[in-house]
N, C-alpha and C positions, 0 to 999 in steps of 0.2 A: 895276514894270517894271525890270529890271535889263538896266545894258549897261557894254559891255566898253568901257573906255577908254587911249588912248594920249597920255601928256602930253608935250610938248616945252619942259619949263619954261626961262627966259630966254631966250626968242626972241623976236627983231623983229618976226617975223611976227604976233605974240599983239597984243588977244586973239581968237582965231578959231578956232568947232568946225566940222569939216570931217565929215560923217558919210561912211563909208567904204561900197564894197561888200557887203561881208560882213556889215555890221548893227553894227559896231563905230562908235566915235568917235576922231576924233583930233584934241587939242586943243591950241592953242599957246598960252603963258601969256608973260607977260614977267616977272612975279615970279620968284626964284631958290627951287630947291627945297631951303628950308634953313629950320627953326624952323616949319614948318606953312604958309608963306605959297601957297605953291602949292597946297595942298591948301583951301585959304580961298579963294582966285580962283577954284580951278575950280568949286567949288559958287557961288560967286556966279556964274561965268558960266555956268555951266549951268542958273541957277535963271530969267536972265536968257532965253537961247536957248530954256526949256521953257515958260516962262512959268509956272515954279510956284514958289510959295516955300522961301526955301531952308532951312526947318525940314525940307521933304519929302523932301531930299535926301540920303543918306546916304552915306560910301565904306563899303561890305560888306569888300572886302580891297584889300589894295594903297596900307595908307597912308603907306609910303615907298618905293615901288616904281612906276616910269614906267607901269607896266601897273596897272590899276587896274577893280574891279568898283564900280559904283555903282548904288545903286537907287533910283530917282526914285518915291515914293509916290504922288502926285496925279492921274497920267497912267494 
């Protein structure tokens, strides 16, 4: 399963996946997006949210980029 995500890394709001309308995600992280750490929280927290482990997890494209493809293998 592959889905489109939107990350708002160092937010106060984080951590919190919000699934949108359209089938998309939008995620708030509080790590800053700098050296992979953001891209490390979201798969934990989305391994966390899907309930699958986070070997299942992949980022497809978008691995410096707020807009992000992931595909969750388990589900």
């Amino acid at each position: 399963m592959k889905i489109n995500i939107t990350i708002k890394p160092n937010s106060t709001k984080g951590p919190l996946v919000e699934p949108q309308a359209d089938g998309s995600v939008l995620v708030y992280l509080r790590e800053i997006a700098a050296d992979g750490k953001a891209n490390e929280a979201l798969i934990k927290l989305l391994a966390k949210h899907f309930n699958a482990p986070k070997t299942h997890i992949t980022i497809v494209r978008g691995h410096t980029s707020r807009h992000k493809v992931v595909e969750i293998s388990s589900i």
